[in-house]
Phi, psi and omega in degrees: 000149188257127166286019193252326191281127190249019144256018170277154187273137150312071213268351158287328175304303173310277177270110181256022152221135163300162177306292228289329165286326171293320177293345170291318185283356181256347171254354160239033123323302199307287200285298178329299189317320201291304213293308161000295184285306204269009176264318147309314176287312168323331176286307184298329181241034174258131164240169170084228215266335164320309181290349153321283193278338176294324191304307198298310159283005191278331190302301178302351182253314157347297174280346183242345157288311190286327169310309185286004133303324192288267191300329159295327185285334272195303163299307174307308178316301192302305158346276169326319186269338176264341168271351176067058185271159189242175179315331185254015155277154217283348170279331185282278181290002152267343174284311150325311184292284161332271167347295192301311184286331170285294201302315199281352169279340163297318150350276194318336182260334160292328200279291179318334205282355188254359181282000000 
């Protein structure tokens, strides 16, 4: 880009994350998360002695997954925000989202192991 011209576009300004990097950061929330949502639900329609044994191990996957969405999803922002991406880029507002749905499926998993 030439800098003297001062109708030239700033294409970094435009896009601060590339597809092929947005599309790297967007998949694997997408797959936590996913596994997340049905490792939560597997608490709810499991009974007897299976939801026993789901009890006993979900509180350890509940703390070291959802914080780890959480903080990845935290890092993507942060990325995003430093490269000077604004608040309504679409890595901003899946991380949120992301981040938000890992607290209440942790809710969710506490709430079931007592159910």
């Amino acid at each position: 880009m030439n800098r003297l011209d001062p109708t030239a576009t700033d294409r970094r300004a435009a896009r601060p994350v590339g597809p092929v990097l947005q599309f790297m950061l967007l998949i694997v929330p997408v797959v936590m998360t996913t596994f997340f949502l049905v490792y939560a639900i597997t608490g709810w329609v499991l009974e007897g002695r299976h939801h026993v044994n789901w009890a006993i191990e979900a509180p350890l996957v509940a703390w070291w997954v959802g914080p780890g969405i959480v903080a990845y999803s935290a890092l993507v922002a942060l990325l995003v925000r430093l490269r000077g991406g604004r608040s309504g880029h679409p890595l901003m507002i899946s991380s949120a989202l992301h981040a938000g749905s890992a607290l209440v499926l942790m809710a969710c998993i506490f709430l079931a192991i007592r159910a």
